[in-house]
C-alpha positions, 0 to 999 in steps of 0.5 A: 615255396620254402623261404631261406632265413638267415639270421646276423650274427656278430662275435669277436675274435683273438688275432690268431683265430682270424687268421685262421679263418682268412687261412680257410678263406684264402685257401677256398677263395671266399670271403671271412663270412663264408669261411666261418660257415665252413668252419662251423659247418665242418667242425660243428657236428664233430664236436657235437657228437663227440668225435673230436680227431687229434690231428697230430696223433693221426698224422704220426701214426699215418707216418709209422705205417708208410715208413713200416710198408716202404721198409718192408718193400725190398724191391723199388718197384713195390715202393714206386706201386706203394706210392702211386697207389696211396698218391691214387687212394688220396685223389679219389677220396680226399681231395 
């Protein structure tokens, strides 16, 4: 029989980072505790093995790519198939 321990830990927080964590408590419906295992569970390994994203960078050149294809669609249709496959592509593998 496998016996769960868990260990109380406490710390303080800068008012912007609770919000934070209330923001990721709010958005999957648990509670402060819950949100900071999330938090720690997600972020964690990342920084541990030093794969830290620029979220900012990721996002800009997502947008150079989108704009870059729907220039290059001459015909609506080819924008509509774009747009519903990568709306697709996000249901299935992000969401």
């Amino acid at each position: 029989m496998k016996i769960n321990y868990t260990h109380q830990v406490g710390l303080r927080l800068a008012p912007e980072l609770l919000q934070l964590v209330d923001d990721v408590a709010s958005i999957h419906h648990c509670d402060r505790s819950e949100a900071l295992r999330q938090i720690i569970r997600v972020g964690a390994p990342q920084i541990v093995m030093g794969r830290m994203v620029n979220l900012e960078r990721l996002l800009v050149g997502m947008e150079i790519l989108v704009i870059d294809c729907l220039r290059k669609a001459a015909d609506p249709d080819e924008v509509e198939m774009l747009v519903k496959a990568a709306a697709s592509n996000v249901e299935a593998n992000h969401a």
